[in-house]
C-alpha positions in Angstrom: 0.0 0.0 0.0 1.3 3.5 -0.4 0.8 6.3 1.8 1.1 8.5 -1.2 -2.1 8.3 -1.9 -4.3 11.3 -0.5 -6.1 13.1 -2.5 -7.3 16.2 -0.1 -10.0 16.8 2.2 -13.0 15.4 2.0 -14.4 17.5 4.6 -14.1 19.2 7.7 -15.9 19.3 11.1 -16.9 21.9 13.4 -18.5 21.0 16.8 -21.4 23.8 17.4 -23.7 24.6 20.1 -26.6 25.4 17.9 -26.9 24.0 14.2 -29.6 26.8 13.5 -27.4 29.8 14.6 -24.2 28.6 13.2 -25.9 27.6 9.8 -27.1 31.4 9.5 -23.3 32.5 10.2 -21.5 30.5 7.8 -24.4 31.3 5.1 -24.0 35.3 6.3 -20.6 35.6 7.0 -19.0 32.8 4.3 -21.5 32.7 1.4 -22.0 29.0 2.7 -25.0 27.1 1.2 -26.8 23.6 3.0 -26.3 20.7 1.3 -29.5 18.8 2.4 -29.2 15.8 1.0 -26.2 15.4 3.1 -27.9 16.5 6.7 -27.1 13.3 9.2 -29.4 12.0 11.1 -29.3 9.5 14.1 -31.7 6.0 14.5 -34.1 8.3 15.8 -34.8 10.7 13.5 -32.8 13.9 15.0 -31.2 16.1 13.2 -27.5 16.2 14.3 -25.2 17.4 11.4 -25.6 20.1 8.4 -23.1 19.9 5.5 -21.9 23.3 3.8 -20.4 23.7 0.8 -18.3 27.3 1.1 -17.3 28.8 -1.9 -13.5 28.5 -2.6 -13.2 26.2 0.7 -12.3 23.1 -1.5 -14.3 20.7 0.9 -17.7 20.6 2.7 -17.9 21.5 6.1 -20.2 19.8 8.5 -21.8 21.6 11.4 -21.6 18.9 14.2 -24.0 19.7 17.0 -21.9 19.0 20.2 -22.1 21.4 22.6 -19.5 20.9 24.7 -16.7 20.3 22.3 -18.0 23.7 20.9 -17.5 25.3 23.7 -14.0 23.8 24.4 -12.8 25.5 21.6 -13.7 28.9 22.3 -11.0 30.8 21.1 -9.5 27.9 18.9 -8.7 29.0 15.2 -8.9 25.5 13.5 -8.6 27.0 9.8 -6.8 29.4 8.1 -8.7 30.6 5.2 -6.3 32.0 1.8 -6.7 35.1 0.4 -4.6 37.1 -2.1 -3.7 40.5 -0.7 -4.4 42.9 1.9 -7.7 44.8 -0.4 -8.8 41.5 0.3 -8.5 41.4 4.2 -10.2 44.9 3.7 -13.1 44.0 2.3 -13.6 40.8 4.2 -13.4 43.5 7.3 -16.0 45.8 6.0 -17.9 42.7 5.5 -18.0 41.5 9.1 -18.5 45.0 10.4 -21.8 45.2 8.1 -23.2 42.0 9.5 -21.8 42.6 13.3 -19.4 39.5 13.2 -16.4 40.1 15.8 -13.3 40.7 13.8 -9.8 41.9 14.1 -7.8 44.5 12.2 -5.3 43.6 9.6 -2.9 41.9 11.9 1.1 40.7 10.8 1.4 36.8 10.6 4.8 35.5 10.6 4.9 35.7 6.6 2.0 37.6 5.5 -1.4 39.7 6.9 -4.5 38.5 8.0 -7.8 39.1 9.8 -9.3 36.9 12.7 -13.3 36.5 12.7 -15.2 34.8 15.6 -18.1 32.6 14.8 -21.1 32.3 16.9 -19.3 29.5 19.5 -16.3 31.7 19.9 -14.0 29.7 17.2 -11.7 31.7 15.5 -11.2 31.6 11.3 -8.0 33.1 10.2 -8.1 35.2 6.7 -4.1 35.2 5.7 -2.7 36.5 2.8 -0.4 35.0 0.3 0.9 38.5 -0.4 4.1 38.2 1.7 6.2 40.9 3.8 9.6 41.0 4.8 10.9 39.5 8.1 11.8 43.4 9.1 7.8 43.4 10.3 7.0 41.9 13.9 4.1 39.9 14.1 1.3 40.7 15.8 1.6 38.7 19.0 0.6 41.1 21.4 -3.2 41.0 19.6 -5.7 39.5 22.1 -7.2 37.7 18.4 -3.2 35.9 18.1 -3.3 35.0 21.7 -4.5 32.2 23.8 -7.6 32.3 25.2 
């Protein structure tokens, strides 16, 4: 067998405290659309899982109710979303401001600039750039969205 043989993602998974309120975020915030034919279900019936597709994402992401892994991690940033430039990052910023979504500045990664947005269970989705800067720029690590909660 060879371990060569991954082909991406098929999708990723985001525990959430509500499926209703984070399904109205990702389809505000991200353009995200529900794949119905692909909600999950459990032996009895209930509703436990929405799968998005997100434009330019690359894979569906599934909206896993589970309350208390959502709210473990509060303040995690699990993705890091790819933009071009920094006119980007500006306009994703307008964006969030227009639909209230807590967001950062433009902030300095380590190699480029990005913006932090908070979804409705506190998780954090990185905007970086692949517009680079120099080293001679610190990063932002004194930004309460680049540290720790």
């Amino acid at each position: 067998m060879s371990l060569r043989n991954i082909k991406g993602i098929h999708h990723l998974k985001f525990a959430v405290a509500e499926l209703s309120r984070s399904l109205a975020f990702y389809e505000e915030a991200l353009g995200a659309e529900r794949v119905g034919k692909y909600d999950h279900f459990d032996a009895s019936g209930n509703l436990f899982a929405y799968i998005l597709s997100v434009p330019g994402l690359g894979a569906f992401l599934e909206l896993r109710l589970d309350p208390t892994s959502a709210e473990r991690q509060r303040g995690f940033d699990p993705i890091t979303l790819l933009v071009d430039n920094r006119e980007d990052l500006a306009r994703w910023i307008t964006h969030f401001a227009s639909i209230k979504v807590p967001h950062s500045d433009i902030l300095v990664g380590a190699v480029g600039w990005l913006v932090v947005a908070e979804d409705p269970d506190g998780r954090r989705l990185r905007f970086y750039t692949a517009e680079l800067h120099g080293p001679e720029l610190p990063v932002s690590w004194d930004s309460p969205w680049l540290r720790a909660p």
